[in-house]
C-alpha positions in Angstrom: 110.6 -269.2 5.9 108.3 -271.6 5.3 106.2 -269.8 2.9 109.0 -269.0 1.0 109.6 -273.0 0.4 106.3 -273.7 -0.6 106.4 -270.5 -2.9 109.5 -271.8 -4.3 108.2 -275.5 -4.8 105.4 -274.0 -6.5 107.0 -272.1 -8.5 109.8 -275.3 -9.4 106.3 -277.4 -10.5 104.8 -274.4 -12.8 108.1 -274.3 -14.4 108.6 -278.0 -15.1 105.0 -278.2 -16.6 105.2 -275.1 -18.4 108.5 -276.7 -20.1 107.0 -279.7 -20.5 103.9 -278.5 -22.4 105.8 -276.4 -24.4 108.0 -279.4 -25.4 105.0 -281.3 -26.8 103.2 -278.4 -28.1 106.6 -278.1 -30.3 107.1 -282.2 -31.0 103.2 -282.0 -32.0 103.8 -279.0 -35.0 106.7 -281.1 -36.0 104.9 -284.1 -36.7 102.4 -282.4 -38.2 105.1 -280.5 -40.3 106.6 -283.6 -41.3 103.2 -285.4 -42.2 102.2 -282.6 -44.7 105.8 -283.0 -46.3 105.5 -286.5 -46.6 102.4 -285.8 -48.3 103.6 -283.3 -50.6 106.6 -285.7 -51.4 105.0 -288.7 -52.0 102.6 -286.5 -54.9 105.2 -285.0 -56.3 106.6 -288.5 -56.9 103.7 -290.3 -58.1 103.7 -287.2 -60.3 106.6 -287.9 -61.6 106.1 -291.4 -62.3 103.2 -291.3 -64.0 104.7 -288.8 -66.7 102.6 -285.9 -65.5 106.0 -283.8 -64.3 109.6 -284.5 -65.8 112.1 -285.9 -63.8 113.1 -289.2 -61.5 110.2 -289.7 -59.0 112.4 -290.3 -56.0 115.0 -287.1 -57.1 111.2 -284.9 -57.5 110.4 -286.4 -53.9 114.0 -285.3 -52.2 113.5 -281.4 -54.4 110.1 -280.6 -52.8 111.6 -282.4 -49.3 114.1 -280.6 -49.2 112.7 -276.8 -50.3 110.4 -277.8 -46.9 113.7 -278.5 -44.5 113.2 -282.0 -44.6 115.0 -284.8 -45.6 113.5 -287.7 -47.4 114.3 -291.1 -45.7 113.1 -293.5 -47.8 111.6 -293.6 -51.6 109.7 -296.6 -53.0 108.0 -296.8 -56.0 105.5 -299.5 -57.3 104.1 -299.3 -60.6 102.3 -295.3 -60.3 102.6 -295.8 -56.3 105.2 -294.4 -54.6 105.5 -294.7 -51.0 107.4 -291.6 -49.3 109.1 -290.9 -45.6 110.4 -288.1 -44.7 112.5 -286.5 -41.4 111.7 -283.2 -40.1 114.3 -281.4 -37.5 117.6 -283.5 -35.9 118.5 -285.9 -33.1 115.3 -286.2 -30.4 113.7 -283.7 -31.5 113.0 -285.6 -35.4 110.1 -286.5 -36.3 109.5 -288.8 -39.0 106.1 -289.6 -41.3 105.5 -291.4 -44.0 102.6 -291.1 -47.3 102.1 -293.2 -49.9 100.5 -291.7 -53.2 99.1 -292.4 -57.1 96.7 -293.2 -59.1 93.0 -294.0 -57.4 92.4 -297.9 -57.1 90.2 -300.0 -60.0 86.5 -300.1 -59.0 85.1 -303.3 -60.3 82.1 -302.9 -62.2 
């Protein structure tokens, strides 16, 4: 009878960690996700502001967003810059990231 406790213990820890590891493993590939759509947002943006594709910056941003299931969150644009975040998945199991893109700083000479 004993055994069977501890076996069953055991067995009650291996479970909660195995759920718990998978939990992260699956919060880490979201933020990941939502960092390389934030990324692709924000360029696609900056692309758009600068002339290089047609179209409104922040409505280029939400297109390329939302073809990657995620939904931009906010859109701000300075100058050439624009500044992009994004939300990947629903309620606590979002994750949110944020990338800023455009043209490459002025080097003094």
């Amino acid at each position: 009878m004993a055994g069977s406790a501890v076996g069953l213990g055991a067995l009650a820890v291996a479970a909660t960690l195995a759920f718990s590891g998978g939990a992260a493993g699956a919060a880490s590939v979201r933020a990941a996700r939502a960092s390389g759509v934030a990324d692709a947002a924000a360029l696609a943006a900056a692309d758009a502001a600068s002339g290089a594709v047609a179209g409104t910056p922040c409505d280029r941003a939400a297109q390329v967003a939302d073809t990657a299931g995620a939904t931009v969150v906010a859109c701000d644009l300075d100058a050439l810059t624009a500044t992009v975040r994004v939300s990947v998945g629903r309620g606590p199991f979002a994750a949110e990231a944020r990338a800023r893109a455009g043209p490459a700083p002025a080097t003094a000479p």
